[in-house]
Legacy VTK file of the C-alpha trace (Angstrom):
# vtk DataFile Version 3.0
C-alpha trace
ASCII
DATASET POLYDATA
POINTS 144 float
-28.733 17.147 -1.972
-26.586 19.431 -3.436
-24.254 19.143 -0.361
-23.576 15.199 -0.035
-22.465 15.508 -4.143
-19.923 18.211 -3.285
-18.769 16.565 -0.026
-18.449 13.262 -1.944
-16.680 14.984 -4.297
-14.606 16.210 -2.044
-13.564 13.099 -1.020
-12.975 11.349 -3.931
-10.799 14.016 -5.205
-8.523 13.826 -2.428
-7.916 10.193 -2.621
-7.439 10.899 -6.603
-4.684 13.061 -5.092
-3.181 10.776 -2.295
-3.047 8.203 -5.660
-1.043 10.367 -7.346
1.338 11.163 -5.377
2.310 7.873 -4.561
2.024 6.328 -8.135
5.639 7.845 -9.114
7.179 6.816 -5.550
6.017 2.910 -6.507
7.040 3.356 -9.796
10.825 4.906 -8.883
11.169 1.883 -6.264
10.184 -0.828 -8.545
12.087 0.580 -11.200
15.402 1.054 -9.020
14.758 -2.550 -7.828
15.533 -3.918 -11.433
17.752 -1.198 -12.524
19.624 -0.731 -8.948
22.858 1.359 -10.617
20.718 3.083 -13.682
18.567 4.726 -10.690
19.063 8.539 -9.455
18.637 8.492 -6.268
20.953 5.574 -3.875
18.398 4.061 -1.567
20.521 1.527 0.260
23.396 -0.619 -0.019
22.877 -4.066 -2.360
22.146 -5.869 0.707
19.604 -4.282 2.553
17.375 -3.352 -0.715
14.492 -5.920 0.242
13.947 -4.968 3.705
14.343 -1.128 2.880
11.229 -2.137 0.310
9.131 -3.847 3.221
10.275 -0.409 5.707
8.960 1.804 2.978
5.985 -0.480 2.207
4.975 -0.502 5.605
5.816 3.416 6.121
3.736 4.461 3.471
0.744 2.801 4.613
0.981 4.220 8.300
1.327 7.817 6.584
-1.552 6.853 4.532
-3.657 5.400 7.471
-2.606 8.251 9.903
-4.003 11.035 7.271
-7.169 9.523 6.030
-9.662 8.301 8.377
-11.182 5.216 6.800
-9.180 2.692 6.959
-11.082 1.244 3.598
-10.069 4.448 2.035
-6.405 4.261 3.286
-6.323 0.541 2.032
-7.974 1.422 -1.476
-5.355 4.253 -1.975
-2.746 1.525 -1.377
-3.978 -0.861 -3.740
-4.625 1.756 -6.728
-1.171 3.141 -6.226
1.141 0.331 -6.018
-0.716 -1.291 -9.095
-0.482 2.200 -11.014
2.913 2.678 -9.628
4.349 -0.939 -11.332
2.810 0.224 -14.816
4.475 3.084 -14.068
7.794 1.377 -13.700
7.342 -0.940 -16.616
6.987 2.986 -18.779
10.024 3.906 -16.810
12.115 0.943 -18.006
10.706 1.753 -21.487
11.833 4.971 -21.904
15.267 4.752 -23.127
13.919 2.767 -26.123
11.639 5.373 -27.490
13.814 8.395 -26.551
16.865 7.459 -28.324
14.486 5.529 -30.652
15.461 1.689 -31.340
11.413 0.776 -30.398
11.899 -0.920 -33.489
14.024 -3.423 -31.902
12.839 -4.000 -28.641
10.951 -7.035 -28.362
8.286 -7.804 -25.585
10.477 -9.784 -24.359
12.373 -7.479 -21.759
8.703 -6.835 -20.638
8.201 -10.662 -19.150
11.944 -9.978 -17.855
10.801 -6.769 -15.813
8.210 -8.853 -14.456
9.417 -11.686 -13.914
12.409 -10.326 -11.926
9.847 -7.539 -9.653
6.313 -9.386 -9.497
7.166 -9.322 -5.641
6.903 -5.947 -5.080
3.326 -5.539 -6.367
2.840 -7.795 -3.650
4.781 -6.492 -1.329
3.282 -3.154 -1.453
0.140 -4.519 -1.262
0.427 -7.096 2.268
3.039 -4.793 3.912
1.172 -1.524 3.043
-1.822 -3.219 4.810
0.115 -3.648 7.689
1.495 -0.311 7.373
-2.858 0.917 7.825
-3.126 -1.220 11.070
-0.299 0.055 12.440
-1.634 3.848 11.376
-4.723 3.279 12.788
-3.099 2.186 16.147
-1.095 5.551 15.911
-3.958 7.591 14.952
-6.225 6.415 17.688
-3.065 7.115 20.217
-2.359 10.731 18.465
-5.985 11.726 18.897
LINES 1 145
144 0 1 2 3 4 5 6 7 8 9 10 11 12 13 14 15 16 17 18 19 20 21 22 23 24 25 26 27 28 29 30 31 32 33 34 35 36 37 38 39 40 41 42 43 44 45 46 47 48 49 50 51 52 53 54 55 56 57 58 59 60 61 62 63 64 65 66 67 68 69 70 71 72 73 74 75 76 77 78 79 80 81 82 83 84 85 86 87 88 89 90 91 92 93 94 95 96 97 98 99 100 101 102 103 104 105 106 107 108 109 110 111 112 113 114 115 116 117 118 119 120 121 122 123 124 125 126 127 128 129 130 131 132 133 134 135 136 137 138 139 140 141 142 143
């Protein structure tokens, strides 16, 4: 009995981990995809920034697919993440506010403005990471 908790365990604590290290990858892109100049790290030129969100959509969810073999699990890790990873974007775009502190005067308002400029993404990393799974589970059953 013993052995089915620990193996569960198991389990669940590496798709806690899989979650977590994609939460601050979906948070960076959705961030950069508001903020395109303010962001670190150039991911394309103005142009292609769409379909380089779709190519890394997808290519996350055929890592994700190809390393976990459920592809319930691989979806579920998907979902979790990309949700966690837009919150994590909306703290993102909040940080200048409380760092060099004018909270004060920030209204909610640049909150509806985050979203309402990036609400595609959170569903963009949901459909296109799915397809991302099918096509890791088509590589996975051609690897093994």
């Amino acid at each position: 009995m013993m052995k089915v908790y620990r193996n569960n365990f198991k389990d669940i604590l590496k798709l806690i981990v899989y979650v977590l290290l994609l939460i601050p990858i979906y948070g960076y892109l959705t961030f950069y995809f508001v903020y395109p100049p303010v962001g670190i790290i150039p991911l394309a030129p103005y142009g292609w920034m769409g379909w380089l969100f779709i190519l890394y959509s997808v290519a996350v969810g055929i890592v994700e697919r190809i390393l976990l073999e459920e592809p319930q699990e691989a979806f579920m890790v998907i979902f979790i993440s990309s949700i966690l990873g837009y919150a994590l974007g909306l703290i993102y775009q909040s940080f200048p506010a409380y760092i060099y502190g004018y909270a004060i005067y920030a209204n909610s308002w640049k909150y509806f403005d985050f979203i309402a400029i990036s609400w595609i993404l959170l569903v963009f990393y949901i459909i296109f990471g799915m397809i991302g799974v099918f096509i890791g589970g088509f590589l996975r059953e051609k690897i093994e």
